[in-house]
C-alpha positions, 0 to 999 in steps of 0.5 A: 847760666845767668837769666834774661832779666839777669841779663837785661840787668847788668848789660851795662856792666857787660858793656863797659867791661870792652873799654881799656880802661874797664879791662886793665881794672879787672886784670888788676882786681883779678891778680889781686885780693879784691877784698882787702884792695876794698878794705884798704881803700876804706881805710886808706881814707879814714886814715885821712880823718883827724886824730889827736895831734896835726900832721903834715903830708909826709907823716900822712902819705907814711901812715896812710901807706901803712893803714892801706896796707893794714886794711888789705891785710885784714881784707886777704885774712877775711876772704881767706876765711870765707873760703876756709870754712867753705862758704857758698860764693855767688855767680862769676858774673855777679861778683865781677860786676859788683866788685868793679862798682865796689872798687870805684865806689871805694875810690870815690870815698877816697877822693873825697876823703882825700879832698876833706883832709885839709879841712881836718888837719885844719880842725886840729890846728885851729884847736891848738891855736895854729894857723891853717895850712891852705893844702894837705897836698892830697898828690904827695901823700898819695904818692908817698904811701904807695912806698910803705904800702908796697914795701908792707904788703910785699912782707905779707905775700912772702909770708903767705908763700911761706905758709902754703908752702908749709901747707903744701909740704905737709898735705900729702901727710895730714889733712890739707886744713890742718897743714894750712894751720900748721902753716900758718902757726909755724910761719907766724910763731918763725916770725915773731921770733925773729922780729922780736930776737932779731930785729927788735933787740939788734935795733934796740942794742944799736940805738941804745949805743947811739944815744949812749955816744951821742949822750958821751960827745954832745957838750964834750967841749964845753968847760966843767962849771967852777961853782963848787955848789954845781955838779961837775965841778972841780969839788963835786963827787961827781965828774963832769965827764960822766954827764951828757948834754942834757945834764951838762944843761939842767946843771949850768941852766938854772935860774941865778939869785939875781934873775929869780928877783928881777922876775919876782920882786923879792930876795932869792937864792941861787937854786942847788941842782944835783945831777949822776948821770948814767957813766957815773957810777956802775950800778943804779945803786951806787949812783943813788948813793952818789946822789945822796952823798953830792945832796949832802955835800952842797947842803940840799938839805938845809932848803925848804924844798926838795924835789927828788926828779926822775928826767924823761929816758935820755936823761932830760929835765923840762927846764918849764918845769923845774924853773917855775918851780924855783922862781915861785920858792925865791930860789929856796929849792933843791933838786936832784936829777938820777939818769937811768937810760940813753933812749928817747922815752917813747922806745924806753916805755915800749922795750925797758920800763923797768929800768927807770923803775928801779933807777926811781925806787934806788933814789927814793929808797936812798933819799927818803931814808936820810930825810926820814932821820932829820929832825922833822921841824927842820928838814925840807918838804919833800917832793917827786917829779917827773915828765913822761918816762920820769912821771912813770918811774917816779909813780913807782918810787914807793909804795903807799904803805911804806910811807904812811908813818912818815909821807913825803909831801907831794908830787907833781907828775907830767904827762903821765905815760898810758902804762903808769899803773898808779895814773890808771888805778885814779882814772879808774877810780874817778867819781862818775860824771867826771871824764876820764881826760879831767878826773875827780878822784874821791874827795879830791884831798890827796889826788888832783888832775889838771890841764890847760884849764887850771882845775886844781881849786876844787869847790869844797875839797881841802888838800890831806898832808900829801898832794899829788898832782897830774898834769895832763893835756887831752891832746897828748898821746902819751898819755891817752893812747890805748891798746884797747882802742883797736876794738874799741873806742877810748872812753875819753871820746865820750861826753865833753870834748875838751878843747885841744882835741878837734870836734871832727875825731871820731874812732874806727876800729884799727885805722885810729889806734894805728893814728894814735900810734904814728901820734905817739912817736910825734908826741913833742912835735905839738906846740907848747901847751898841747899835745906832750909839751907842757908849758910854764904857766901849767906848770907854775899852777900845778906847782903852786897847788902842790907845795904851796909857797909861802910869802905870795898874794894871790894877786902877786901870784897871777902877775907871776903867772902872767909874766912868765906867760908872754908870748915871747916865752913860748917861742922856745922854751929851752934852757934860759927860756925865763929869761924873756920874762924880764925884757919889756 
């Protein structure tokens, strides 16, 4: 029985419980968890806060619905546990009143929060050299996330019907707690079974054909090149048929003896690019054997340089990347190229890393046996590439040990993905004070990190007989999301902020790694030179770092840079993007 002064104090609660408005909120918090519609809303606005990469306000509404729900759901699993382990709750009128000043607290925030959105997206924007948006359109993404917030908390309450029923099945046999265990344990263990047997690999079998009949019909028109130097053609031992769209460009794409002067000023020869794609042969062995005997047959051997590319997972090579590569070498450079999946990169990271591995290890093991049995004076230097999903397959072409007696010359690796062992044993290891989004690594003679800001040129560091590069944006998630950030915050939020990450990010516990998540899949929507999309003039440096060309000033060099850095370059940066280097 609540006392006078008890009731003196919350008479205005007792009051305002009579107007409709009042009534219909507690109706709606009485059929409801009120601790995760609080929880949820909390993090309904923290979703609302900035992360790596800008959003418009359909990825916002769809993840801030999917954050709302995650909040709910940690809120039920919380007030489940209090009553489980038979905590003492305080009076009916206490929590009833404290409960509706919670929740219009909570939608204070959320108005508020919702309010700054702009401001933050604005944030992100203005430390990617965007323009700003004028709205977030708070309506729309408020409207937009009830659908996922429904559509997540109606799976969870069918799950949670499930596992009382268990419980209630099982009650009158063992003690009611440990039903509810087994009711829980049973449902969660059915489910993952499921998602993971089920769901997971019917969807993977079928955007795994998609790709593979998208990869099969894109450029199915297009004529086979008549260069007999050119994969594909009439004289290669590669058939044009078996090799995608992506191919078909890196193969026709490249850069002409002609186009390489005009940009440079110098004599050039026209590029060698070998490409086997993934219909090309039957097994990753024999594709690297392919690969080899199309290398010997158009004399990639006798270039200067070599470059051995793992392409990202459908079997995509950046044309920013290899194409500086071959303008700054005056077109003295041989590339080969090895499919290995028809999957976007970020759905082959999560669900087959391993192939892009063994596709990496085939060619090197290939590639690198020949090279090793050429005269050491005459044979070219050997390089590894790789963007993303290629930079993780390529990290692990060969192991330190297998090469000390004979290394190859080096490597410049793009966006590495979180997972790549070798990027995360650097990181670990860079020497304290440096952060982990520009590492220093020992003596910085074999392993270099660089990004927009050209770090390459070390203040009393030599480079070793092997460089290895790393070129990585801090805005891009691909290569700085962690698992860990959802306990945790990432350590590359600590110290110095690099530039391309807005000032206003800060880490919350779930609503960030979900944020980090969502920027995951949106990785390659970032302008060039931000987020997971490289630009030239970055690729440029860390190629010059890395095989040091010959026959260039430095002077000649920053015009170099310069030209292939004009606006009219990062308008599309697409096959044939170099081109624009030329128009006044």
């Amino acid at each position: 029985m609540d006392t006078p002064a008890r009731g003196r104090n919350w008479k205005w609660i007792r009051a305002a419980e009579v107007l409709p408005p009042v009534r219909f909120l507690n109706r709606l918090l009485d059929r409801t968890s009120t601790g995760g519609v609080l929880l949820g809303l909390v993090f309904f606005a923290l979703s609302l806060t900035p992360s790596l990469l800008p959003r418009n306000f359909v990825i916002q509404g769809i993840l801030t619905g999917c954050v709302f729900a995650a909040g709910y759901g940690i809120g039920v699993f919380l007030e489940w546990l209090w009553n489980f382990m038979e905590l003492s709750v305080p009076g009916r009128r206490l929590p009833r009143g404290v409960r509706l000043a919670a929740f219009l607290v909570a939608v204070t925030i959320v108005f508020v929060f919702l309010w700054q959105s702009t401001s933050w997206q604005n944030s992100i924007r203005a430390a990617m050299d965007m323009q700003p948006v004028e709205t977030n359109n708070p309506l729309w993404v408020t409207l937009i996330a009830l659908l996922p917030a429904i559509a997540l908390i109606g799976i969870g309450t069918v799950l949670v019907h499930g596992m009382r029923f268990v419980a209630r099945r099982l009650t009158g046999i063992i003690p009611r707690r440990v039903a509810l265990v087994i009711g829980i344990v049973s449902v969660g263990l059915a489910t993952t079974l499921f998602v993971n047997g089920v769901v997971l690999r019917w969807s993977l079998y079928a955007a795994d054909q998609f790709y593979a009949r998208l990869d099969a019909l894109a450029g199915q028109y297009e004529e086979a090149p008549t260069d007999p130097l050119r994969s594909g053609s009439d004289a290669s031992f590669v058939a044009w048929e078996t090799i995608g769209l992506d191919a078909r460009s890196y193969v026709q794409s490249g850069p002409t003896a002609d186009e390489i002067s005009e940009i440079t000023g110098k004599p050039a020869v026209t590029p060698l690019r070998v490409y086997v794609g993934l219909r090309s042969a039957e097994t990753v062995e024999q594709r690297a054997r392919l690969a080899l005997a199309e290398m010997q047959r158009v004399g990639a051997f006798e270039r200067s340089v070599l470059v051995l590319i793992m392409p990202v997972g459908t079997g995509w090579v950046d044309p920013a990347a290899i194409d500086t590569l071959e303008i700054v070498h005056n077109g003295d450079v041989a590339s080969v190229a090895l499919q290995y999946s028809y999957l976007t990169s970020w759905i082959s990271l999560l669900a087959e890393p391993e192939v892009g591995t063994a596709a990496a290890q085939a060619l090197f093991t290939e590639i690198y046996q020949y090279w090793t049995a050429l005269p050491e004076g005459s044979r070219p230097r050997l390089y590894l590439h790789g963007l993303s999903l290629g930079a993780y397959a390529s990290q692990a072409s060969a192991t330190l040990y297998d090469v000390l007696a004979d290394p190859f010359d080096g490597a410049l690796w793009a966006g590495p993905p979180f997972a790549s062992e070798a990027w995360q044993s650097a990181t670990a290891n860079r020497l304290p004070g440096s952060p982990e989004w520009l590492p220093l690594v020992g003596n910085s003679s074999v392993v270099r990190f660089t990004n927009q800001e050209n770090s390459l040129d070390v203040p009393g560091a030599s480079w070793g007989p092997i460089r290895l590069v790393y070129l990585q944006y801090p805005s891009d998630p691909i290569v700085f999301f962690d698992p860990a950030v959802l306990y945790r915050p990432p350590e590359w939020l600590s110290g110095d902020r690099p530039q391309d990450i807005s000032p206003q990010l800060n880490w919350y516990p779930v609503v960030t790694f979900l944020q980090l998540l969502a920027d995951l899949v949106l990785a390659q929507t970032s302008p060039i030179g931000f987020g997971h999309v490289y630009a030239p003039q970055d690729y440029l440096e860390a190629w010059i770092a890395v095989t040091d060309p010959q026959g260039w000033s430095d002077a000649e060099l920053d015009r170099l840079g310069a030209k292939l850095t004009r606006q009219g370059q990062y308008a599309d940066i697409g096959p044939g993007w170099f081109r624009a280097a030329q128009e006044p």
